[in-house]
N, C-alpha and C positions, 0 to 999 in steps of 0.2 A: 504494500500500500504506500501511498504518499503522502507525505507531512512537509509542515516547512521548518524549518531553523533559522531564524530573522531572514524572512521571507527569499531563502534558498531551499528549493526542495530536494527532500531525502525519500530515495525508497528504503522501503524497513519493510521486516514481515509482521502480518497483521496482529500477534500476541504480545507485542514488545512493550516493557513497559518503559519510564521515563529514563531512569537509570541505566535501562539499555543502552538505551537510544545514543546516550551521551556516549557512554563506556565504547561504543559501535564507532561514534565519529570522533571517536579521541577528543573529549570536551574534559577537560578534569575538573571532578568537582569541588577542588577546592578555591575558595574566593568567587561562587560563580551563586546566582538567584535564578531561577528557570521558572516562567508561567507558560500556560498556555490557554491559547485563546483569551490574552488577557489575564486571568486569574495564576494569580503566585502560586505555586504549589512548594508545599514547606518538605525540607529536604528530608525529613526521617518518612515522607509518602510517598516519595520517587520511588525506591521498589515497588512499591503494589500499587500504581499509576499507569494504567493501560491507554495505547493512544485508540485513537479512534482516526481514523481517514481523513486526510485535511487539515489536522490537526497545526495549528498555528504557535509553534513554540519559540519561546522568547527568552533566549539567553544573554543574562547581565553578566560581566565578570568587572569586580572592586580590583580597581587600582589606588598605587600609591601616588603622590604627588603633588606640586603644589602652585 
């Protein structure tokens, strides 16, 4: 199926959950916030966070600087 990642799309298979996804496109999840379709999803529900088709995901990653 198809989802995007700041609106680049990714094919994935249709059981993947969030934490997949990431672990899949080499995203590491440290320093990083991930919603989808808008809504944040807090990092201890990325494992059991299944995507659904079309799925619009939005990754922040915190830097330093000034």
């Amino acid at each position: 199926m198809e989802v995007f990642i700041n609106h680049s799309p990714v094919e994935t298979d249709a059981a993947t959950t969030l934490a997949e996804l990431l672990m899949q496109e080499g995203i590491a999840a440290d320093g990083i916030a991930a919603a989808i379709d808008n809504k944040v999803v807090p990092r201890s529900e990325w494992p059991t966070t299944h995507l659904q088709a079309g799925a619009k995901i939005t990754v922040i990653r915190a830097v330093c600087g000034g």
